[in-house]
N, C-alpha and C positions, 0 to 999 in steps of 0.2 A: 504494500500500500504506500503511493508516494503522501509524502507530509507536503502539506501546503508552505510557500513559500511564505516568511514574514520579513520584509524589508525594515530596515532599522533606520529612522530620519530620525535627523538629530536637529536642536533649536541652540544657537550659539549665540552669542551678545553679550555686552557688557550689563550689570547688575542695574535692574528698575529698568529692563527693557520687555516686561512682557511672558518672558521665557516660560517660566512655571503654569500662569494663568493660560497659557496657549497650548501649550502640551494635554493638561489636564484638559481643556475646551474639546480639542482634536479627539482624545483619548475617548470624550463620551461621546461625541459627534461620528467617531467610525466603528462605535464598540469594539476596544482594545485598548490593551496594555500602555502604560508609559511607566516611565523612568522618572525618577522625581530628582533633581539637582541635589548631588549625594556630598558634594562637596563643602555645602552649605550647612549640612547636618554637623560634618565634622569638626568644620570652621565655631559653630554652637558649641558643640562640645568643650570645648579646647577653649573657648572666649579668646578666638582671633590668634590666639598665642602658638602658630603651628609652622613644625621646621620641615626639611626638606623629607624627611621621610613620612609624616602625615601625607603631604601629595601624590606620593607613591600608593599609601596605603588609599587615598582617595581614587586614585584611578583604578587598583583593582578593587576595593567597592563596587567603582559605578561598574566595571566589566562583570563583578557578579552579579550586581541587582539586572543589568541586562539579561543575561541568561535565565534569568529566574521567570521574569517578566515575558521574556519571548513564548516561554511555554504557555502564559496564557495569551498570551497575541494574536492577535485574527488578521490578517494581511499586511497590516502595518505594525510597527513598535514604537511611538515618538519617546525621542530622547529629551532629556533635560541637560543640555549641555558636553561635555565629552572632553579625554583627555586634553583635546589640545587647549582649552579654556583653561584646565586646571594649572597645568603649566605654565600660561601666560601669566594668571593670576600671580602664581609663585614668585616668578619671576618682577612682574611687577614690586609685589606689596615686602619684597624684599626677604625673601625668604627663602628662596633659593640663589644661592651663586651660580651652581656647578648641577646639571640635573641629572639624575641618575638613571643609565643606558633603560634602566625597565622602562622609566617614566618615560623617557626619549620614546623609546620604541610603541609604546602606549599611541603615545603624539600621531608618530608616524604613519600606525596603522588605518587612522581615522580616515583617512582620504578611502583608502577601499572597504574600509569596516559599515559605512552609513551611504546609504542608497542615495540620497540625499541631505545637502546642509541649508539650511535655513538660518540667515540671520535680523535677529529679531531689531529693527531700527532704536534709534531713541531718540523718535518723534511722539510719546506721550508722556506725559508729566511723571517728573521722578517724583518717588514716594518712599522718604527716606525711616524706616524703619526700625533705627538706631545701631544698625550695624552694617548699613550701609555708607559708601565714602561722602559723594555729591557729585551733583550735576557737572561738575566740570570732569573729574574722574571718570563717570560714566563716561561723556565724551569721549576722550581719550583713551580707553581702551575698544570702545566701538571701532574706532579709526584701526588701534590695534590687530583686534580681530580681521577685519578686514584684512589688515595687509599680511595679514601670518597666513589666511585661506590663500590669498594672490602667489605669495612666495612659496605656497607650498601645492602649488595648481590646483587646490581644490574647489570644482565651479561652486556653485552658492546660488541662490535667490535671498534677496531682500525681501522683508514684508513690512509694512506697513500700516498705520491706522489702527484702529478698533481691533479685537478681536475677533469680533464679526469676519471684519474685510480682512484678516490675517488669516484666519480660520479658510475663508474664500480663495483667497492667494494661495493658500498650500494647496487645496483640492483641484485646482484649474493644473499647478505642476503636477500633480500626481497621477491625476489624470490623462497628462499629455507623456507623460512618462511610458 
């Protein structure tokens, strides 16, 4: 008996762009599975306080909560962001120098690991949460992401707007997929 294929789309963007509320939107909208931003749990845990081996242990989290998740997955699996976020992050918030070949490799894989990437804009109001940086960080790592997908030829769509219209946006790509 063949298993049905579940493609893994991941939602990538800088923090107060959307990302979670979109996943989980898409998640009931195609009934299936997603992935919830595993990094962010860790980051709680820890109260921000996290060295270069949290990151590591964060990207093999999210590759388990993956797997876990796909089994109940119906055609699609949306992600909550993906190795190469968490590394930038690291890199960014100072917390990693030097990053470690697993993490590396983690990164790498992301280009053939997700069927597609989606980056979530930060065209809707940030909503600073208190563990979030600000509006201008946000920026700045937007721009980020973007150029780390470019140098690393991973194509992308942007989304934009409401959830609504992002939700829309993802389905027309999928679609034409």
């Amino acid at each position: 008996m063949e298993m049905d294929v579940v493609e893994k789309i991941v939602f990538v963007g800088a923090e107060s762009t959307g990302k979670s509320t979109l996943v989980e939107y898409l998640a009931r909208q195609f009934d299936t599975a997603y992935v919830p931003e595993i990094g962010r749990l860790v980051w709680e845990e820890k109260q921000g306080k996290l060295n270069v081996d949290d990151y590591v242990d964060i990207a093999v989290k999210h590759r388990q909560a993956e797997v876990e998740a796909q089994a109940r997955a119906r055609r699609y699996l949306f992600v909550d962001t993906s190795a190469l976020t968490t590394l930038l992050l690291g890199y960014e918030f100072g917390h990693i120098d030097q990053a470690p070949a697993e993490l590396l490799n983690y990164a790498d894989d992301c280009k053939q690991r997700y069927a597609h990437h989606f980056v979530c804009a930060d065209d809707i109001p940030f909503v600073q949460d208190g563990v979030r940086q600000n509006e201008d960080w946000r920026g700045r790592i937007h721009k980020l992401v973007l150029e780390d997908l470019q140098a690393r030829g991973i194509a992308y769509t942007i989304v934009r707007g409401t959830v609504e219209e992002r939700a829309e946006q993802v389905r027309r790509v999928l679609k034409a997929a």
